[in-house]
MARSEDREN-142447 format. One line per field, with one value per residue: residue number from 1; residue in one letter; chain; x, y, z of N, C-alpha, C in turn. Coordinates in steps of 0.001 Angstrom, whole numbers, always signed. Example, Ala and Ser with C-alpha at 12.3 -4.5 7.8 and 13.67 -1.06 7.14 Angstrom:
! MARSEDREN-142447
resi 1/2 .
resn a/s .
chain A/A .
n.east +13190/+12850 .
n.north -5690/-2250 .
n.up +7800/+7080 .
ca.east +12300/+13670 .
ca.north -4500/-1060 .
ca.up +7800/+7140 .
c.east +13200/+12900 .
c.north -3300/+30 .
c.up +7800/+7870 .
! end
This chain:
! MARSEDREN-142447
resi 1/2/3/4/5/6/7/8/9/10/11/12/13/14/15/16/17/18/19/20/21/22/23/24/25/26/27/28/29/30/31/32/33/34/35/36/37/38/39/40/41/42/43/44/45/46/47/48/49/50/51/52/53/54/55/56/57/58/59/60/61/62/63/64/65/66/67/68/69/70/71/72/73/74/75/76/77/78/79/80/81/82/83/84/85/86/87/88/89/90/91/92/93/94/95/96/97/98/99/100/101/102/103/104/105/106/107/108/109/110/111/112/113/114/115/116/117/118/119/120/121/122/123/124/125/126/127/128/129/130/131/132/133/134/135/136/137/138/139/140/141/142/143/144/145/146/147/148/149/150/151/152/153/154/155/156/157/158/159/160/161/162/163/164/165/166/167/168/169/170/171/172/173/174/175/176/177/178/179/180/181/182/183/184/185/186/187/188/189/190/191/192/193/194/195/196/197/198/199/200/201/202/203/204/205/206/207/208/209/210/211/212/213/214/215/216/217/218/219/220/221/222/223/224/225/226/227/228/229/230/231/232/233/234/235/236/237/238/239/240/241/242/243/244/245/246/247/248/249/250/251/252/253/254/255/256/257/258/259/260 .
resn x/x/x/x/x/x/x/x/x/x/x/x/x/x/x/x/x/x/x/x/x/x/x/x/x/x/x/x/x/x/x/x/x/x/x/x/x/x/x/x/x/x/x/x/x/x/x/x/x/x/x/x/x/x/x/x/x/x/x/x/x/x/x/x/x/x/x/x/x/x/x/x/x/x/x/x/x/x/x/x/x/x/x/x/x/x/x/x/x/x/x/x/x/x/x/x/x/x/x/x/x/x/x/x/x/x/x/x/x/x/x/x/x/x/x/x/x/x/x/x/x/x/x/x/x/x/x/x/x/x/x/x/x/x/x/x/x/x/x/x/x/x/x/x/x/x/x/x/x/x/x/x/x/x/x/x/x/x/x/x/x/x/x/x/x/x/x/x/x/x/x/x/x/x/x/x/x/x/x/x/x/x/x/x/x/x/x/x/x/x/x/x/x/x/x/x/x/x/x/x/x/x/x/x/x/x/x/x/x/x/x/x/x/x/x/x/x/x/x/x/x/x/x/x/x/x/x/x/x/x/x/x/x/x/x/x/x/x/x/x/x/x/x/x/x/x/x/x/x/x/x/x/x/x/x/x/x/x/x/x .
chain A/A/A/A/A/A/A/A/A/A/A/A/A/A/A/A/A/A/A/A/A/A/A/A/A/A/A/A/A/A/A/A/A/A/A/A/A/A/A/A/A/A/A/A/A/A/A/A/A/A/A/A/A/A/A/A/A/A/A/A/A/A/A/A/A/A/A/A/A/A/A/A/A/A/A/A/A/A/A/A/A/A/A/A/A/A/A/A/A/A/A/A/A/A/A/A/A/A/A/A/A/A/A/A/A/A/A/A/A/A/A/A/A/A/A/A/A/A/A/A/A/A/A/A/A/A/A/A/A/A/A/A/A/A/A/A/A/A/A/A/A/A/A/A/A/A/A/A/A/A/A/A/A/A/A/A/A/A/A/A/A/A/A/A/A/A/A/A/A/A/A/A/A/A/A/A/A/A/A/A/A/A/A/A/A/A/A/A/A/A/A/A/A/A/A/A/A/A/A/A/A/A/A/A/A/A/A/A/A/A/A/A/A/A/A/A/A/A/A/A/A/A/A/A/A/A/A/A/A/A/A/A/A/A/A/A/A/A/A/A/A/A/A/A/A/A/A/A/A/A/A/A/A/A/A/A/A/A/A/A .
n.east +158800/+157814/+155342/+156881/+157684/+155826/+154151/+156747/+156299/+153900/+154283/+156573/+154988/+153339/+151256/+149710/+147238/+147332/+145819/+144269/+143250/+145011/+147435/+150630/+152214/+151456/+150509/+153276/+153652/+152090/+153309/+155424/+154943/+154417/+156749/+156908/+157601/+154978/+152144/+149196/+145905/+143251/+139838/+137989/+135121/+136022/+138373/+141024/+143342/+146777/+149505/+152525/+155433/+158695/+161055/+163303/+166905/+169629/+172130/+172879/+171636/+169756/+166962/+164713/+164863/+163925/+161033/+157641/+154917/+153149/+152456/+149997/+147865/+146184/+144341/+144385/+146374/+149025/+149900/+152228/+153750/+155889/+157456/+159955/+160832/+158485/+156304/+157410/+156641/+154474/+153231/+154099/+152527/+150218/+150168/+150272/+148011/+146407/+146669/+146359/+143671/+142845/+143854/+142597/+139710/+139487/+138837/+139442/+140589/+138600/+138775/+138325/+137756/+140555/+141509/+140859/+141885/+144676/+144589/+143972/+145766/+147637/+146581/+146833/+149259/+149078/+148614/+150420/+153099/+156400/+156129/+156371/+154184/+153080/+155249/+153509/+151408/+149030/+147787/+144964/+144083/+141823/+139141/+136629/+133847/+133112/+133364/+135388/+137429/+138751/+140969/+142284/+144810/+145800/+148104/+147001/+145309/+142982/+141114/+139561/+137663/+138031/+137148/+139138/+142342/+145316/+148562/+151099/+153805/+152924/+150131/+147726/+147469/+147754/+145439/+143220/+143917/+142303/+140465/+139229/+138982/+138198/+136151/+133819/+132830/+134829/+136886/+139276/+141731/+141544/+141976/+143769/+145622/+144565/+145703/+148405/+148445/+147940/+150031/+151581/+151008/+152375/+154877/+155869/+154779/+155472/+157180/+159141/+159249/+161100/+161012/+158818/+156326/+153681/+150005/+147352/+144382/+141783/+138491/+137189/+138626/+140195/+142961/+145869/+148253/+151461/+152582/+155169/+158119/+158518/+155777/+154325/+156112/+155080/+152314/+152863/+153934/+151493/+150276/+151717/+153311/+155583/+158889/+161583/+160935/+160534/+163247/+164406/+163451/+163712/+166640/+166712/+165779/+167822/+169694/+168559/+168713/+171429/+172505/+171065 .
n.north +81798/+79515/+79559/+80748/+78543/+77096/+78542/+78584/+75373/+75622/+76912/+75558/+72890/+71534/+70365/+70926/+72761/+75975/+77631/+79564/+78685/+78576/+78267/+78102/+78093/+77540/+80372/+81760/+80727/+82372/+84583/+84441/+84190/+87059/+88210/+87685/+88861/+90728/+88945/+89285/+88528/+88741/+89070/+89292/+89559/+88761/+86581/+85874/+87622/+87370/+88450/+89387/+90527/+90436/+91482/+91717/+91408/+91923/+93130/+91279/+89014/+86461/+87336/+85172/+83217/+83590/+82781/+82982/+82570/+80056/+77658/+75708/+73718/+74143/+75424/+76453/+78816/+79462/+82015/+82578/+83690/+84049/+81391/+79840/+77636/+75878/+76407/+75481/+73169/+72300/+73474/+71158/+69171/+70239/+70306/+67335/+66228/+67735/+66444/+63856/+63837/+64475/+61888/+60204/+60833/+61818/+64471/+68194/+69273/+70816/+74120/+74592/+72618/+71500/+73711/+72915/+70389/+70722/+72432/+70256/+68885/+71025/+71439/+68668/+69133/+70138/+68960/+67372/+65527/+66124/+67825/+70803/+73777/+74687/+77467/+79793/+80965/+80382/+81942/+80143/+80736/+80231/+78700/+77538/+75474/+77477/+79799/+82123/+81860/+82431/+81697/+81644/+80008/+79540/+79146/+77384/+75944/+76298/+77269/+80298/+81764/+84566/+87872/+89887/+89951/+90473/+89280/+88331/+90648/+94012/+93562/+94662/+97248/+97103/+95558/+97007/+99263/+97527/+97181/+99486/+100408/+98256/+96583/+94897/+93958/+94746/+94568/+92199/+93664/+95734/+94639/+93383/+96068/+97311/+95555/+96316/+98818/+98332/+96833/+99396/+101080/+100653/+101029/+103095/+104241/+103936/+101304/+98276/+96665/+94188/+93294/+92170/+90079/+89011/+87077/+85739/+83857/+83744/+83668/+82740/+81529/+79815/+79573/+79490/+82404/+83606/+87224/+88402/+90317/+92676/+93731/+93919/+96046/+98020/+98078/+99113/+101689/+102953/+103323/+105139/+104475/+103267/+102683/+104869/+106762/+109699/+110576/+109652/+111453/+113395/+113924/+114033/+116591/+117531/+116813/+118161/+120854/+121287/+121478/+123015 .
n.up +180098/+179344/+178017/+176060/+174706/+174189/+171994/+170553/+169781/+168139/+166249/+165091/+164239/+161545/+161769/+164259/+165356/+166812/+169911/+169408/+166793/+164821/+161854/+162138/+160164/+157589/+157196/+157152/+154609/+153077/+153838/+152199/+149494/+149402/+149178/+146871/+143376/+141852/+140039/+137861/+136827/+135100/+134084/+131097/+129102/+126411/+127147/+129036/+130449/+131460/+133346/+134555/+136825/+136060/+136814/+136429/+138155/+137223/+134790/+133683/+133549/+132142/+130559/+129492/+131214/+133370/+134616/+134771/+133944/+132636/+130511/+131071/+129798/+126110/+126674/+128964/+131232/+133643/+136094/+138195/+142154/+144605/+146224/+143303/+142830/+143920/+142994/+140517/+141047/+141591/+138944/+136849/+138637/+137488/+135190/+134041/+135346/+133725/+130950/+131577/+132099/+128930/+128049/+129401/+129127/+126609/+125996/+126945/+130081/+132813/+134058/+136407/+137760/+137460/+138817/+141418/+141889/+141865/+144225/+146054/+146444/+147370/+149805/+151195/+151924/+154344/+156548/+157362/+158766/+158406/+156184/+154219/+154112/+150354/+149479/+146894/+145093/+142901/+139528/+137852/+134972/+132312/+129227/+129628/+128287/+126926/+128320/+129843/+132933/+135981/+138338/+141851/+143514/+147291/+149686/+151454/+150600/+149603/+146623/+144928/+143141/+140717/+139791/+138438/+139781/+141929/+143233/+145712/+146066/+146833/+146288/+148249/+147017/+144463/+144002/+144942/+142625/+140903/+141513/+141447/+139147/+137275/+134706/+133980/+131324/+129393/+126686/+125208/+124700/+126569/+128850/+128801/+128806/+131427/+133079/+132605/+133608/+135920/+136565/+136619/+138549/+140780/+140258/+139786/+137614/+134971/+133035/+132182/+129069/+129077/+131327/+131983/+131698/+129389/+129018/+126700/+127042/+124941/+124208/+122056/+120051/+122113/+123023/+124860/+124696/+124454/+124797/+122392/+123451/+121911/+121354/+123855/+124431/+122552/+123880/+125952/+125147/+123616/+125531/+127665/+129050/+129016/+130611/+130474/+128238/+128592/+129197/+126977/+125161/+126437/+125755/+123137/+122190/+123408/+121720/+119314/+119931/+120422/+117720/+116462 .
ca.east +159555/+156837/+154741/+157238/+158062/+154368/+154462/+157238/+155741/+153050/+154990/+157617/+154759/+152212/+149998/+149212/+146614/+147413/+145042/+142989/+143332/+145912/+148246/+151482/+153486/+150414/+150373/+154426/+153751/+152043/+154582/+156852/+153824/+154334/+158020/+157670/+157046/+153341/+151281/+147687/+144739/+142331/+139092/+137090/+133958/+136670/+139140/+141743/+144818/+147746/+150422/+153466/+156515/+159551/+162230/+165370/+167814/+171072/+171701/+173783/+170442/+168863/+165510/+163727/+165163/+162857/+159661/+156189/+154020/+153153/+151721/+149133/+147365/+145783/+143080/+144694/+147432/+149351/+151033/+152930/+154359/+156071/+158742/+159779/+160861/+157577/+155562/+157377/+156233/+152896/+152880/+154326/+151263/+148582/+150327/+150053/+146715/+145227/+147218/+146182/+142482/+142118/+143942/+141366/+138301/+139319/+138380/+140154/+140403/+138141/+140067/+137561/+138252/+142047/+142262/+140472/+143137/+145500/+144546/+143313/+147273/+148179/+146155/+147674/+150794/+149215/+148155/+150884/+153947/+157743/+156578/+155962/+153357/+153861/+155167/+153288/+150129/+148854/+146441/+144963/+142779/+141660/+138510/+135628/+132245/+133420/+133520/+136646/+137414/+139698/+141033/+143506/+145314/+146030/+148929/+146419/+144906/+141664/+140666/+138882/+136698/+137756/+137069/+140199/+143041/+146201/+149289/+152762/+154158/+152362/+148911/+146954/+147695/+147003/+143722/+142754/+143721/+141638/+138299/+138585/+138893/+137836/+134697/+133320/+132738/+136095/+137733/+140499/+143166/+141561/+142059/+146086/+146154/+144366/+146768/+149793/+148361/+147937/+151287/+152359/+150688/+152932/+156047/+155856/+153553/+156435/+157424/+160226/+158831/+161653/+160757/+157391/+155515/+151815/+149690/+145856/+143595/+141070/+137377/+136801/+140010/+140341/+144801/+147100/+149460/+152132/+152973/+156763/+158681/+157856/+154099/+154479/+156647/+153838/+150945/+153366/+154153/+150567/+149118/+152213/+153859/+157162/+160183/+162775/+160445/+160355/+164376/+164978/+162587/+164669/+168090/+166567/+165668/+169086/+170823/+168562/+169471/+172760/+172484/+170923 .
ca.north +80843/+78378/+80271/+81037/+77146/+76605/+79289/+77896/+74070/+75584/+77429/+74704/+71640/+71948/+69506/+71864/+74162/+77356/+77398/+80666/+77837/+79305/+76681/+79197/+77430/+78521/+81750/+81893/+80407/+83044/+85712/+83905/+84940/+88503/+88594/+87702/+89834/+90787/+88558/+89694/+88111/+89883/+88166/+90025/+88726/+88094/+85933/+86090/+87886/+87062/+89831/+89345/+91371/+89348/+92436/+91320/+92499/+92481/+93071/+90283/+87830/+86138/+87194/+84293/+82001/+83706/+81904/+83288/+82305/+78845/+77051/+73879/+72955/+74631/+76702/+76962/+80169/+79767/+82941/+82085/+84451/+83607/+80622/+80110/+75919/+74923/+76820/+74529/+71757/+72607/+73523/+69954/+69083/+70879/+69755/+65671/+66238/+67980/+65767/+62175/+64002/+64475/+60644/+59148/+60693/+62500/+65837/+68971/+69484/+72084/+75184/+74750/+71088/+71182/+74145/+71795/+69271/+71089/+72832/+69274/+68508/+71922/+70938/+67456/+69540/+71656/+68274/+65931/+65757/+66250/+68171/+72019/+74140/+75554/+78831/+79826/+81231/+80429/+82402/+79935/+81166/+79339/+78481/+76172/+75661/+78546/+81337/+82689/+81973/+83019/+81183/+81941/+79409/+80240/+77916/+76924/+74908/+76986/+78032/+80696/+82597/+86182/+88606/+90296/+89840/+90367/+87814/+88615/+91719/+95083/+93351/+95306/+98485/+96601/+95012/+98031/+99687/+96487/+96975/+100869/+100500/+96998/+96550/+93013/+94190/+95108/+93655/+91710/+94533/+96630/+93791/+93915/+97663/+97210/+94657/+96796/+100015/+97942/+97113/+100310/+102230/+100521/+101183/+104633/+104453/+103592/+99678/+97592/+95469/+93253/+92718/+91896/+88698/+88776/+85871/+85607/+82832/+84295/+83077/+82124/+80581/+78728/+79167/+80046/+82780/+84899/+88063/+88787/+92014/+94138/+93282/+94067/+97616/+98976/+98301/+99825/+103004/+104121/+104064/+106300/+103707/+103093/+103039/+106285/+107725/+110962/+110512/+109688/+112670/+114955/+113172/+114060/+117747/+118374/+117112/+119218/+122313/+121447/+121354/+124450 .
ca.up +179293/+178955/+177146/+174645/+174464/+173553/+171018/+168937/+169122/+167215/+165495/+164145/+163590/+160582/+161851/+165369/+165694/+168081/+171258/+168655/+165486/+163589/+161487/+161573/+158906/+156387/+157579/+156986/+153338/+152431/+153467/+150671/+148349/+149503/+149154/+145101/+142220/+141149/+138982/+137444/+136277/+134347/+133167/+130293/+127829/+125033/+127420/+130243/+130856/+132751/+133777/+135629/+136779/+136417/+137514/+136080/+138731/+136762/+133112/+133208/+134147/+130638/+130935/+129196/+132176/+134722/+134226/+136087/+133016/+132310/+129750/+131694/+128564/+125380/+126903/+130364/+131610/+135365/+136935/+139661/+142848/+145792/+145853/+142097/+143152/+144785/+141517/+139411/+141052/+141246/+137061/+136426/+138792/+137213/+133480/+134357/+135117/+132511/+129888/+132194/+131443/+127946/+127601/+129806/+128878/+125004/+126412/+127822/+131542/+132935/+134469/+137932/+138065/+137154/+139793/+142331/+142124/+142623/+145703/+147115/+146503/+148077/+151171/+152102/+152644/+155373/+157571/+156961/+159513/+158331/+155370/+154874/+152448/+149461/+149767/+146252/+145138/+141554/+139001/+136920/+133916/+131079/+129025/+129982/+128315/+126431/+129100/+130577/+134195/+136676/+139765/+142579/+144799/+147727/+150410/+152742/+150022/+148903/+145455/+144953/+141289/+140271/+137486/+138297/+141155/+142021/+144016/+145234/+146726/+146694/+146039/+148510/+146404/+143024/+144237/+145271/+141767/+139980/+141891/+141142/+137574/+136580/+134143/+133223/+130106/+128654/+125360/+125449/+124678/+127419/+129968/+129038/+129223/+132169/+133796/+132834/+134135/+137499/+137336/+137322/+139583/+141677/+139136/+139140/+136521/+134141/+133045/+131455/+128612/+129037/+132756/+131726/+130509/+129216/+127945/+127235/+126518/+124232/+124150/+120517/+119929/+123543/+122905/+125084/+123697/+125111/+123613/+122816/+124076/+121135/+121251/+124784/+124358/+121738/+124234/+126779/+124191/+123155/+127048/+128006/+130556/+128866/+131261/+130147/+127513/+129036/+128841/+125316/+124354/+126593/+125328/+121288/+122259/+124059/+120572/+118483/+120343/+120272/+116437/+115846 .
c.east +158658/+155966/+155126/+157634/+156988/+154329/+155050/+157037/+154862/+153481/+155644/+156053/+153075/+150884/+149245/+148808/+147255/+146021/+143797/+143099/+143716/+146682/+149687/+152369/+152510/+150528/+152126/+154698/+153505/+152553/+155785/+156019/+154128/+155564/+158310/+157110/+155686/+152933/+149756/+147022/+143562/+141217/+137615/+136188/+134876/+137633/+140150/+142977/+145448/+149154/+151359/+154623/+157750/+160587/+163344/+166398/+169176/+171230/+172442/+172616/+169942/+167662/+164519/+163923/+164403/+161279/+158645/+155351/+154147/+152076/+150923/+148555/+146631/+145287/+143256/+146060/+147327/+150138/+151135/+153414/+154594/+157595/+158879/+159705/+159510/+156591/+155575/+156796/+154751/+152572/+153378/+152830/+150582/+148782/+149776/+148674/+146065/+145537/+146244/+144289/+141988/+143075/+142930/+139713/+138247/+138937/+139439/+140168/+139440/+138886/+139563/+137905/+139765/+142454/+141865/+141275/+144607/+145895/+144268/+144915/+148002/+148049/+146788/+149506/+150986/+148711/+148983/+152587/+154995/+157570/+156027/+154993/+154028/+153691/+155185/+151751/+150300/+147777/+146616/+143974/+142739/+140207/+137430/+134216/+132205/+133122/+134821/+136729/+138485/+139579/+142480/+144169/+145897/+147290/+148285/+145603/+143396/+141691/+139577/+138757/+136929/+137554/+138239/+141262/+144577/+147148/+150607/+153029/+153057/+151023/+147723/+146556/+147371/+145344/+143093/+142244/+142709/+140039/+138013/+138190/+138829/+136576/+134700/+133630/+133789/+136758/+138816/+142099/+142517/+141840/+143755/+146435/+145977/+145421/+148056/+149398/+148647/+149290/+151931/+152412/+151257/+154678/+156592/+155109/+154523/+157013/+158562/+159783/+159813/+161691/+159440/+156937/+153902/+151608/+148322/+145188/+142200/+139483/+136816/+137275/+140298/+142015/+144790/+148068/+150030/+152621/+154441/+156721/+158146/+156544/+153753/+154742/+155395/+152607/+151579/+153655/+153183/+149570/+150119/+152929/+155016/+158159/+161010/+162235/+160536/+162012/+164955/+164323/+163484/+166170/+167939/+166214/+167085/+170046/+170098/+169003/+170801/+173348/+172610/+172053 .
c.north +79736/+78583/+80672/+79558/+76711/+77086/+78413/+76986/+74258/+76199/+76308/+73457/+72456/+71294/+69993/+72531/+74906/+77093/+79017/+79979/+78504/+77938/+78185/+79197/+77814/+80023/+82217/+81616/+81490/+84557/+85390/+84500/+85805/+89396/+88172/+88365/+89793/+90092/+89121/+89053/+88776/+88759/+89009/+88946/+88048/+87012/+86189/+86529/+87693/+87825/+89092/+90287/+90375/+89710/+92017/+91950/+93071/+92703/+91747/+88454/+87817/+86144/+86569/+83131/+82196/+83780/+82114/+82918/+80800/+78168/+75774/+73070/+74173/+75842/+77102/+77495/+79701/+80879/+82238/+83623/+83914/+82573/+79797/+78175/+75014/+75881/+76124/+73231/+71355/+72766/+72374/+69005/+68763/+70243/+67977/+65682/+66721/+66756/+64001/+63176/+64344/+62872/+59620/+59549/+61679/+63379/+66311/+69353/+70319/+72805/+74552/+73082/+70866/+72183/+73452/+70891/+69499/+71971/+72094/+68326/+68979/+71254/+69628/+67893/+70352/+70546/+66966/+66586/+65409/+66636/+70021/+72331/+74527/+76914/+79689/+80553/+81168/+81304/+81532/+80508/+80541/+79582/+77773/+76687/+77228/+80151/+81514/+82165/+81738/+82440/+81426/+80606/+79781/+78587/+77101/+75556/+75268/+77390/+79410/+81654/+83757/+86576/+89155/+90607/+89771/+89509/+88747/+89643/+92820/+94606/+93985/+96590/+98288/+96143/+96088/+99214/+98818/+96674/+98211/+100928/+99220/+97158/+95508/+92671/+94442/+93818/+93248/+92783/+95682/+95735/+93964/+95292/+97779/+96598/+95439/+98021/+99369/+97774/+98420/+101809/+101610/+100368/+102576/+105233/+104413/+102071/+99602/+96645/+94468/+92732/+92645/+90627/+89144/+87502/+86101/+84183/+83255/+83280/+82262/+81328/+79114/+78346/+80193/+80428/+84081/+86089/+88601/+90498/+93270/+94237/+94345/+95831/+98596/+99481/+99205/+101821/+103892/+104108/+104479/+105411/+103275/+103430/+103900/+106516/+109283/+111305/+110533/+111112/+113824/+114745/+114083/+115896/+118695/+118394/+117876/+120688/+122576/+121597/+122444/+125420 .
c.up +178755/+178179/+175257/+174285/+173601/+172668/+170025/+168944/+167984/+165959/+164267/+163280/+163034/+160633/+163098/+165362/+167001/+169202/+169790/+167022/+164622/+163296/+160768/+160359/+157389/+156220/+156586/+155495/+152881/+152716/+152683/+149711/+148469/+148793/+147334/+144354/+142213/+140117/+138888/+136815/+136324/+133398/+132368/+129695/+126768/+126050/+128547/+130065/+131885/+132553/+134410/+135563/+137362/+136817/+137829/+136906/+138079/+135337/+132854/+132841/+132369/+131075/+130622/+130243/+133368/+134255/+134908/+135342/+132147/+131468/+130108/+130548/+127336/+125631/+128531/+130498/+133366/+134922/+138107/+140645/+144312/+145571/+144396/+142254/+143184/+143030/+140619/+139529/+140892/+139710/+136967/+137128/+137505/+135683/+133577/+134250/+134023/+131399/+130653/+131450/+130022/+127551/+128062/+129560/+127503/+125279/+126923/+129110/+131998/+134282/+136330/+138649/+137887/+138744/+141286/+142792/+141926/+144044/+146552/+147069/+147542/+149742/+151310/+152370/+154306/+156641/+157196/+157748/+158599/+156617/+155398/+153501/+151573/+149588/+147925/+146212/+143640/+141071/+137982/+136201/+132479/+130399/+129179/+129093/+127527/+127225/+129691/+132476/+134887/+138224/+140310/+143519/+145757/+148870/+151813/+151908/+149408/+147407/+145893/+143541/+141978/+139658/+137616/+139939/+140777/+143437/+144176/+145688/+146026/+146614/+146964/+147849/+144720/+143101/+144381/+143621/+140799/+140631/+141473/+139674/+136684/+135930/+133373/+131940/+128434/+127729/+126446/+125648/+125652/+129028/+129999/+129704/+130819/+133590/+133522/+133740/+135976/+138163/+137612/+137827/+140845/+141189/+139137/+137929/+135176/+134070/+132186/+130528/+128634/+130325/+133018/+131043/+130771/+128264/+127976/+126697/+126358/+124149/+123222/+120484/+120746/+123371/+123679/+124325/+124405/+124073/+123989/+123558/+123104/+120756/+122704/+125165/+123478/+122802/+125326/+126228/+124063/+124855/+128136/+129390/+130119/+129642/+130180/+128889/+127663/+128551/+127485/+124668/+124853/+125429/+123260/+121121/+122631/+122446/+119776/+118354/+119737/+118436/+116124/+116375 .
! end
């Protein structure tokens, strides 16, 4: 009994290491990460993509009201996964800041320094009594210095630089598909294809462009820009991953029969 008493003290308070320095309330954040849809970040020579699966459950749900893709500033893209609440608070974050930095010093934020301060936010949640972490994980990607770069947050309060990663349920099985078939080198429209294929080799290898958001922030340019649904359905069309294609093709063969 005493044993398990000790247990859940460390358990319940965020400011208690475990006797093997675990902080369980971190740990517990990021099984909220696990439990939300897939986001992707994809960072090529031309610019960064950002993926998400936003898996509209009902038809009744307006699917521009479920939000994983966020606009921080010009040349900076968040995905979010995990708890959708504590995401927002963090993108109102990460927005203040960049905006307080190009009023105080006439410049644009940089992605490595914007994601800095907000993981040195994250962290005073993970050592501060009567409050809990965020149960969130961000991908930001943006422009700096004109190269692309790709950062993860994680609820313990770390950053950390990728060329390409995945957040959010299934991600051992996407990461896995992103290291097999990632290459530095890849355009911009092979970084999307890329990022959808990832999603859905855990899809069935079939997608919903309307339960899909993509955005990239392009190298030249340095804009953030999401691409609508039928931008979305094309790139989904010619690399053979369209949800009920196979269906409509049978559906158009059964009425020709029935013709002849």
């Amino acid at each position: 009994m005493q044993g398990q008493a000790q247990q859940q003290a460390y358990d319940r308070g965020i400011t208690i290491f475990s006797p093997d320095g675990r902080l369980y309330q971190v740990e517990y954040a990021r099984e909220a990460v696990k439990r939300g849809t897939a986001s992707i970040g994809v960072r090529t020579e031309d610019g960064v993509v950002l993926a998400v699966d936003k898996r509209i459950r009902s038809p009744l749900l307006e699917g521009t009201s479920v939000e994983k893709l966020h606009k921080a500033d010009d040349h900076i893209g968040i995905a979010s996964a995990g708890h959708v609440a504590d995401a927002r608070q963090l993108i109102d974050f990460a927005r203040q800041n960049a905006q307080t930095n190009r009023l105080r010093y006439g410049e644009p934020v940089g992605v490595e320094t914007l994601t800095k301060e907000v993981t040195d936010h994250i962290q005073q949640y993970t050592q501060v009594g009567g409050a809990r972490p965020f149960g969130v994980a961000l991908i930001i990607g943006g422009i700096e210095n004109g190269e692309p770069r790709l950062y993860e947050t994680d609820p313990s309060g770390t950053p950390y630089e990728w060329k390409a990663l995945a957040v959010g349920a299934d991600r051992g099985d996407i990461q896995e598909f992103l290291e097999e078939n990632y290459d530095g080198g890849d355009s911009l429209d092979d970084g999307i294809v890329l990022a959808l294929e990832a999603l859905a080799s855990v899809n069935d290898d079939e997608l919903n462009p309307e339960g899909l958001a993509l955005a990239t922030i392009e190298t030249e340019t340095e804009e953030y820009a999401e691409l609508d649904t039928d931008e979305i359905r094309e790139y989904l069309d010619a690399n053979d991953l369209l949800a009920g294609e196979d269906e409509d093709e049978e559906d158009e063969e059964d009425e020709e029969d029935d013709e002849e």
